[in-house]
C-alpha positions in Angstrom: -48.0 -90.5 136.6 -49.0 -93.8 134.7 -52.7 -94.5 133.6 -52.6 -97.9 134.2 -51.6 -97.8 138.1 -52.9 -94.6 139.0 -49.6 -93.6 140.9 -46.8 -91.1 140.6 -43.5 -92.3 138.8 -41.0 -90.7 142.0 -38.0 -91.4 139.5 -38.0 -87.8 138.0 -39.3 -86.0 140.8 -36.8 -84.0 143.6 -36.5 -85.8 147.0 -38.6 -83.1 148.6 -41.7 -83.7 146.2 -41.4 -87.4 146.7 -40.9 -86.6 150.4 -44.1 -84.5 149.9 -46.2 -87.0 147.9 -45.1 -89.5 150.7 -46.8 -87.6 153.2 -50.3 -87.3 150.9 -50.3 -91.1 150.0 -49.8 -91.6 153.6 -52.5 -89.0 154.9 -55.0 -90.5 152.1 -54.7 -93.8 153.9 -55.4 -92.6 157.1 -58.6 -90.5 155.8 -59.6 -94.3 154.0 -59.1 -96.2 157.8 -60.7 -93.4 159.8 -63.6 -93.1 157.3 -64.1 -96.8 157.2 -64.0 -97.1 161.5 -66.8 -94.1 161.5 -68.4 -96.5 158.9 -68.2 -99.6 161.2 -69.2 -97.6 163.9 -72.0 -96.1 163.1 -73.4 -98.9 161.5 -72.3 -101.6 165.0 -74.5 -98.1 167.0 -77.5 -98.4 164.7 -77.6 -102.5 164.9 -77.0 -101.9 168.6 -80.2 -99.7 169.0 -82.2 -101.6 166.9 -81.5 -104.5 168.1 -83.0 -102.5 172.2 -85.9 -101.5 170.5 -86.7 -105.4 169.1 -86.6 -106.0 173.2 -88.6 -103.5 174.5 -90.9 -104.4 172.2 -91.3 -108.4 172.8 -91.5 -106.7 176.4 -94.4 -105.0 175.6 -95.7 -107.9 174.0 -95.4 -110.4 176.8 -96.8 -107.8 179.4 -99.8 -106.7 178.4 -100.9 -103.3 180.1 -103.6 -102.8 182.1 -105.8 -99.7 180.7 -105.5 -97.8 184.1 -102.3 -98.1 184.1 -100.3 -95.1 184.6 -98.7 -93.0 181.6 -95.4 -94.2 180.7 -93.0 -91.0 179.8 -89.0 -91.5 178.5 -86.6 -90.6 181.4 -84.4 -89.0 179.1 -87.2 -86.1 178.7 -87.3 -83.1 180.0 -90.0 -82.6 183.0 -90.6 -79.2 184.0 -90.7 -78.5 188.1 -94.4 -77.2 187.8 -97.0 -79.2 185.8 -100.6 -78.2 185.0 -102.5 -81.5 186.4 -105.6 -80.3 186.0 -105.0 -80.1 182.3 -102.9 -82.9 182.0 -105.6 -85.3 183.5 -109.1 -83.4 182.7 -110.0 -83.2 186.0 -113.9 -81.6 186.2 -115.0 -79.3 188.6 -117.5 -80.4 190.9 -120.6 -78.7 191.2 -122.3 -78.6 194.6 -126.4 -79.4 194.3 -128.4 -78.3 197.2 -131.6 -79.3 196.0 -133.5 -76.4 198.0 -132.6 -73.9 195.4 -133.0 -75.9 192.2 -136.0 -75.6 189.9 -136.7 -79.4 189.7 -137.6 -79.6 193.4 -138.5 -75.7 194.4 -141.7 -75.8 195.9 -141.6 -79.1 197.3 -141.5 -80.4 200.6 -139.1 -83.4 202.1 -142.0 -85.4 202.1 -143.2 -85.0 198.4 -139.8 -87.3 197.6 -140.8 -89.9 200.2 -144.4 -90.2 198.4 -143.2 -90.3 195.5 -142.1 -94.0 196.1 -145.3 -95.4 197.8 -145.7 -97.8 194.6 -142.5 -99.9 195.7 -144.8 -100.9 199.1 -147.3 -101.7 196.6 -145.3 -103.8 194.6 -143.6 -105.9 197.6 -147.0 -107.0 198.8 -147.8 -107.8 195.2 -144.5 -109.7 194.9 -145.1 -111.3 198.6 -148.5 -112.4 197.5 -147.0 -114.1 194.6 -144.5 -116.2 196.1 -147.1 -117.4 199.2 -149.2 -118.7 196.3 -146.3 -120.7 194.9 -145.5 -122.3 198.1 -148.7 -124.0 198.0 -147.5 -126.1 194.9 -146.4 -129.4 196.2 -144.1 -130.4 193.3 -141.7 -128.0 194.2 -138.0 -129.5 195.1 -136.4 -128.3 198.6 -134.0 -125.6 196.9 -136.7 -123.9 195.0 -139.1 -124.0 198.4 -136.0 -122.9 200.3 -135.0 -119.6 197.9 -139.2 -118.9 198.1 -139.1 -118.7 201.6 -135.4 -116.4 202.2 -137.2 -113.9 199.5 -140.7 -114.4 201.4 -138.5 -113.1 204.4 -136.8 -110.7 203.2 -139.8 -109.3 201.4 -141.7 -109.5 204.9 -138.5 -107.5 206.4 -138.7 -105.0 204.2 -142.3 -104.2 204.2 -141.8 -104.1 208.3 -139.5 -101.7 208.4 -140.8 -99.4 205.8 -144.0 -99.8 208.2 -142.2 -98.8 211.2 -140.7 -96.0 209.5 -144.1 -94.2 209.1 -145.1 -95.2 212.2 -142.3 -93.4 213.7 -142.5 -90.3 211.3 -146.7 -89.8 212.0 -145.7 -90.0 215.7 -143.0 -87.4 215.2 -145.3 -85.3 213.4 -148.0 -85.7 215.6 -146.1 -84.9 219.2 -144.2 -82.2 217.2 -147.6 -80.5 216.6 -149.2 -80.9 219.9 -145.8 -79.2 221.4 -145.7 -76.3 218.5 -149.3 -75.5 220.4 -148.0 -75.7 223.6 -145.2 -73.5 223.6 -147.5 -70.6 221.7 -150.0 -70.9 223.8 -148.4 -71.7 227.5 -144.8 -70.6 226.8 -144.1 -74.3 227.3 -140.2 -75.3 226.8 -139.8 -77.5 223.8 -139.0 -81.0 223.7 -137.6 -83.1 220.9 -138.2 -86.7 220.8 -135.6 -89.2 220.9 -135.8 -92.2 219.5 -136.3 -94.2 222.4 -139.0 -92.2 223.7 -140.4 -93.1 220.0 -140.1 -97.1 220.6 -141.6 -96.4 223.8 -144.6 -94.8 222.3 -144.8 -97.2 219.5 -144.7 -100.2 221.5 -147.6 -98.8 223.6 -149.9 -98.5 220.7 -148.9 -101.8 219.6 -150.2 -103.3 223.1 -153.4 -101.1 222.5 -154.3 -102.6 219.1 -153.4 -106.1 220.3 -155.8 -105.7 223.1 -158.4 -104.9 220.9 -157.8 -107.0 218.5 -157.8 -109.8 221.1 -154.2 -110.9 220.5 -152.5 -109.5 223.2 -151.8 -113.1 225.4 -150.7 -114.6 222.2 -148.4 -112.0 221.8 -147.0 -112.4 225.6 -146.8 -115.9 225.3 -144.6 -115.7 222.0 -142.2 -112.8 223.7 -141.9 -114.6 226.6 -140.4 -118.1 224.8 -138.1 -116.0 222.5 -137.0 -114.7 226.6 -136.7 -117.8 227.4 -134.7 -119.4 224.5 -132.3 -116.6 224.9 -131.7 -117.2 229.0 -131.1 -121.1 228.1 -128.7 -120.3 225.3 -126.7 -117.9 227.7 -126.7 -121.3 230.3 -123.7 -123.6 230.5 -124.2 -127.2 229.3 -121.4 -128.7 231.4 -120.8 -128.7 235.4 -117.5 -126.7 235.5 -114.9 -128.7 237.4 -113.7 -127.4 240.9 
């Protein structure tokens, strides 16, 4: 073999060992071309993916998640046929309250909670009070007088109803009491309210206090125009045509 060129001198050899070396030299090559196409194909696979993951990226970029947005999990792994949800998504366990057998409110009656909020009718008079003393400034402009008198209303509303409300409940409680009496006494079949029997009873005692008070045909008089603006509204304004 020669130094300088690195291959075998085939003069001297047999025709079966230059046959042989043929075959080497040949298989050599072959190694060299199939090592350099593994090369070039590994390296075209690793561009390739890196080249995905660039994308999915920019994707990501452009389309900003929202933060209740579901989990996104590869497709390529493995999900098993029964998952542990309550694990997977910390679901707590809801713990029924029934405030008659907790220590905060033992003891108390249903009414104690409804007391315990008289100071919010005390503070809607207070607040009612304060915007009917700053209508009577005459510099206001027609948007600030308008807002003071929708909250004036609403605050009037409220205070009304809240009224009503214990008017109702003290008639409740006192029919309820008179009838608890009855029935221990007489054997009397008990009868429960309804609440039209309530209006009824409420609307009577309304009529009593305006008659004493004096302002009972004030009263009729005002009922009977709202009546009467309601019948009018209800009445066509053309002639229908036959």
């Amino acid at each position: 073999m020669s130094d300088s060129e690195g291959e075998f001198d085939t003069a001297e050899l047999s025709f079966e060992d230059r046959l042989r070396a043929k075959q080497n030299e040949t298989i050599r090559n072959l190694n060299l071309k199939e090592k350099k196409a593994a090369k070039d194909a590994s390296a075209l696979k690793q561009q390739k993916s890196t080249l995905i993951a660039n994308k999915a990226d920019e994707a990501a970029e452009l389309h900003k998640k929202n933060k209740n947005a579901p989990k996104e999990v590869s497709s390529k792994a493995y999900v098993p046929r029964i998952r542990n949800v309550t694990k997977q998504y910390q679901i707590k366990k809801i713990e029924s309250r029934d405030p008659r057998f907790m220590a905060a409110t033992a003891g108390k009656t249903p009414d104690a909670e409804v007391d315990g909020y008289d100071f919010i009718k005390d503070m809607r008079k207070e607040e009612l009070g304060e915007f009917q003393e700053r209508l009577k400034n005459k510099d206001l402009s027609y948007e600030e007088r308008a807002e003071i008198k929708r909250n004036v209303s609403k605050l009037n509303g409220a205070i009304h109803r809240t009224e009503q409300a214990e008017m109702a409940k003290k008639i409740r409680t006192e029919f309820y009491e008179k009838e608890k009496k009855l029935v221990a006494e007489q054997g009397k079949t008990p009868y429960f309210l309804k609440d039209s029997d309530v209006k009824k009873i409420m609307k009577k005692r309304k009529i009593e206090e305006l008659k004493e008070s004096g302002g009972l045909d004030k009263y009729l008089e005002k009922k009977r125009k709202k009546q009467k603006s309601s019948q009018t509204s209800l009445m066509p304004t053309t002639r229908r045509s036959k």
